[in-house]
C-alpha angles and dihedrals in degrees: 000000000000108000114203088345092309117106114241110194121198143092115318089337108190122212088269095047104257115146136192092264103054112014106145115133091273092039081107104122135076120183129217115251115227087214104070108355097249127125110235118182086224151358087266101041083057086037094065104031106038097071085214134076118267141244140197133244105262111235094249083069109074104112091067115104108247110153129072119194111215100213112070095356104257118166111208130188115240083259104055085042097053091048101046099099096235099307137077106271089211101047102014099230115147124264111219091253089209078081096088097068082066091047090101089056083067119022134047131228 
């Protein structure tokens, strides 16, 4: 699925990246997975597509830009997106904030 032109890999991905794992109204972001390049809207989503194992983003690298949101197509580095407080800092739409308790499946420290 391309998601603002950027292609979102994963299970049933909406043009907002939901997935059929997480699709609730802030389920709109997917983050690029070190491993392989690819955005992904979840661990799962990348668990059952990627064919490899995956890894998480080291702790030196948070100035790449890893998350899309899927709103308005925003990509923000890991450390924009850590910092947001929960919303897009470019269009404002709410992040789902239970994200937080994954944060350790993709990013280091």
């Amino acid at each position: 699925m391309f998601v603002h032109g950027t292609e979102v890999r994963g299970v049933k991905v909406d043009a907002e990246t939901r997935c059929s794992h997480y699709d609730t109204e802030r389920d709109v972001i997917a983050i690029r997975f070190p491993c392989c390049n690819e955005y992904y809207p979840c661990f799962r989503c990348h668990d059952e597509v990627a064919g490899h194992s995956r890894e998480t983003w080291p702790e030196n690298r948070r100035d790449a830009e890893a998350v899309l949101c899927g709103a308005c197509g925003s990509e923000l580095t890991i450390a924009e997106y850590l910092g947001c407080e929960s919303q897009c800092p470019d269009c404002g739409t709410a992040f789902n904030p239970g994200c937080a308790n994954h944060y350790h499946l993709y990013f280091e420290g």
